[in-house]
N, C-alpha and C positions, 0 to 999 in steps of 0.2 A: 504493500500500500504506500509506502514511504515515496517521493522522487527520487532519492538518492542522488540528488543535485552535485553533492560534494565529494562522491565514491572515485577512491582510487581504480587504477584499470586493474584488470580480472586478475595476473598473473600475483599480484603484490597480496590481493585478496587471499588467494588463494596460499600465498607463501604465511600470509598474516595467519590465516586459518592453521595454521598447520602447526604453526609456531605453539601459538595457544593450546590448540588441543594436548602437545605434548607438554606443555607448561602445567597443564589443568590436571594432567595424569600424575604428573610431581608433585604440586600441591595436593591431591587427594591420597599419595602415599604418605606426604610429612603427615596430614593429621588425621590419619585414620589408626588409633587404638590398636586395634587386633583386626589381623592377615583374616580373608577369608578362607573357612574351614573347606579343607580340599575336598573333592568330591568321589565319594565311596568308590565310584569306580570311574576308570578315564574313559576320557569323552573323544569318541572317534570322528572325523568327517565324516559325512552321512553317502554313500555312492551312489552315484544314476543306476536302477537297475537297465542289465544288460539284455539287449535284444539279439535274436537272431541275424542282422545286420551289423551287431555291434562288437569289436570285441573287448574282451574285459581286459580292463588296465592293469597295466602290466606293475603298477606303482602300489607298495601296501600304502592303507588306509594311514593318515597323521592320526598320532594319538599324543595325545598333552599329558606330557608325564612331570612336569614339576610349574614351581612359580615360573620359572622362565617363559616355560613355553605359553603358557596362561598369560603372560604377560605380552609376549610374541604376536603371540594371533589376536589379542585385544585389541592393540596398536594399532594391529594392521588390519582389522575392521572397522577399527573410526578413523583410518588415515583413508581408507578404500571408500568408504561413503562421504565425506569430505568433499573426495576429489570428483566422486559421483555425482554430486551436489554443485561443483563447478564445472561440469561439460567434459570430464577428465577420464571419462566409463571408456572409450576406445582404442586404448593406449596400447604399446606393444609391453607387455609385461617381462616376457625375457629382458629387453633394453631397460626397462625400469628397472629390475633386479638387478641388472649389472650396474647402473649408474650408483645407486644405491651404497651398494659391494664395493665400487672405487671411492663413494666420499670416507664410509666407515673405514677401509683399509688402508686410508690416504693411498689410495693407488693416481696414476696421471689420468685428468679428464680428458675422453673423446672428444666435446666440447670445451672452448674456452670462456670462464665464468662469465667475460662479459656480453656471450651470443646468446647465452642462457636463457634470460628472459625476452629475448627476441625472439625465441624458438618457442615458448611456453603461447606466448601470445599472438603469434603467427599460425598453431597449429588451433588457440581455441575460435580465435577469430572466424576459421573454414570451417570450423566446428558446426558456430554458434551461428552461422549464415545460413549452412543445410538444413537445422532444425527450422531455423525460424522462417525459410519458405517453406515449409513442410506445413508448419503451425498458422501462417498466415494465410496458406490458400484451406482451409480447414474454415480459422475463422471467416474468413470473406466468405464463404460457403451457409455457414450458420446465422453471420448477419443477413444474408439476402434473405432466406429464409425466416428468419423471428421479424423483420420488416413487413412483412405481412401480416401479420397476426393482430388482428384489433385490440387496439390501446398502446402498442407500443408507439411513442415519439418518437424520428430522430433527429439530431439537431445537425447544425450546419456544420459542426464538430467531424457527424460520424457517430457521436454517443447516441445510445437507442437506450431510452428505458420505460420503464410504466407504473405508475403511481398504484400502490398496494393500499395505501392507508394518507387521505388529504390530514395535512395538521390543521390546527382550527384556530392556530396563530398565524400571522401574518408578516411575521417577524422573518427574512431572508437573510443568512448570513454573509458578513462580505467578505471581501479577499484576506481584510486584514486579521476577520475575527480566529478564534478559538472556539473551536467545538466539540462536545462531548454527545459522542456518538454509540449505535451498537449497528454492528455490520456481521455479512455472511459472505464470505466470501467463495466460488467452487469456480472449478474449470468448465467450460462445453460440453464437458462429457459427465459431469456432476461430481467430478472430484473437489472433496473440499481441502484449500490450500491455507485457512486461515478463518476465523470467525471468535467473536467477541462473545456472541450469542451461545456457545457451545463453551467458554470458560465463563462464561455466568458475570462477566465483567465487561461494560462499558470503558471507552478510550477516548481521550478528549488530544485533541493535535489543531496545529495552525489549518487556516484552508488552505494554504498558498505552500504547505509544506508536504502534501501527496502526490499520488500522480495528477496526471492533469482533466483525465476523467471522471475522477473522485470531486478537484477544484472547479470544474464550470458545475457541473451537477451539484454540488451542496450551495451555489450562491442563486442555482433555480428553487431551492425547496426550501419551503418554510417549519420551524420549529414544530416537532411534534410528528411531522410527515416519514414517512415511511417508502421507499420505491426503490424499484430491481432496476439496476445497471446492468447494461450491456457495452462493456469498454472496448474498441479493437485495441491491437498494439500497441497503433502510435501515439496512444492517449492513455496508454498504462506503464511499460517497461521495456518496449520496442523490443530491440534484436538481444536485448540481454537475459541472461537468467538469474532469476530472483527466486534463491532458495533452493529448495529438490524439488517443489513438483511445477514451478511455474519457467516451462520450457520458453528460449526466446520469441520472439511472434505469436505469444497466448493472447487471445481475445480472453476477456474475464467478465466475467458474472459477479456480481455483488447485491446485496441486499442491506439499504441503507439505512438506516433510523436516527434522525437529531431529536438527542434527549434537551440538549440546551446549547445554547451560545454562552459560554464562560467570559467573565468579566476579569 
């Protein structure tokens, strides 16, 4: 929902995420009392069964035999969803495991540090372009379609939405105000990526500090009022990706309600 007006580019994000995560694993060792109790019996990776087409792998099953390994494969399931989270799911993982293997080993890099982030952002850039014409002929598909459907408006924007509930204040908030809201947020296909309504807590933000779908839409609706957004892209988060489920060129759905304009 945010603009993200003042967001660094994706690679630095992504460096910053990561940093953290292993910062947050460190702090949660200093002050955590007592190790968790190992578990009665080790825990295997679970195998695809094997089909007459297929055949069985030739590799025994991992099995976590101590704190390390436990420690091992935790890492590298919140390093692995992280990176999944930033457009990073299609990666050649051999070449990761050896880049890896040379910073730990201080072995010499294939790359030189300074191409590094050139290469990181070069590759999410092609990335995040195939998604998001994927995403946008999708949405453009869905707004032609919900444009027909009686009651919905859309403005000169491109925002299409429809009034659920008229407020019986007459009060519109403006650019400058502050407002405290309860929203529903899903994808086109009814996934939900975020909602206020579902943590049972309202959110109060600038108008002028979300996207821009969100900003013409709350200064048409008066206090009290209640109505479904139909955002495209270039009136949400365009070609980027916001999060793990909101792919770049998502049209988004939202369902808005102004509880008050905050003084």
């Amino acid at each position: 929902m945010n603009s993200n007006k003042n967001t660094n580019n994706s690679m630095n994000k992504f460096a910053l995420a990561t940093i953290s995560l292993l910062m947050g694993f460190s702090v949660m060792a200093q002050t955590t009392k007592k190790p968790a109790a190992p578990a009665s019996k080790p825990v295997s990776a679970t195998k695809k069964p094997t089909t007459s087409s297929q055949k069985p792998s030739t590799q025994p099953p991992l099995v976590i035999k101590n704190a390390t390994d436990s420690a091992s494969y935790a890492l590298g399931v919140r390093i692995a969803q992280n990176m999944k989270a930033q457009g990073f799911d299609k990666l050649n993982m051999a070449v990761f495991e050896k880049a890896m293997n040379d910073v730990l080993q201080n072995k010499p890099l294939l790359i030189i540090d300074n191409a590094l982030d050139q290469c990181i952002g070069e590759y999410q850039q092609k990335a995040s372009s195939a998604k998001s014409a994927v995403a946008k002929a999708e949405g453009k598909k869905f707004l032609a379609e919900n444009a027909r459907r009686k009651g919905v408006v859309i403005t000169n924007s491109g925002l299409q939405y429809e009034i659920i509930k008229a407020g019986t204040d007459t009060v519109k908030p403006k650019l400058t105000d502050r407002v405290k809201c309860h929203y529903h947020g899903t994808l086109i296909n009814g996934t939900v990526f975020d909602s206020s309504v579902d943590r049972g807590e309202p959110i109060s933000f600038d108008v002028n500090g979300v996207i821009a779908g969100w900003t013409e839409a709350l200064q048409l609706m008066t206090v009290g009022s209640k109505w479904k957004l139909y955002i495209p892209s270039e009136l949400a988060y365009g070609d980027r990706q916001a999060g793990a489920s909101i792919a770049p060129g998502s049209t988004l759905i939202f369902e808005v309600e102004i509880l008050a304009i905050e003084k």
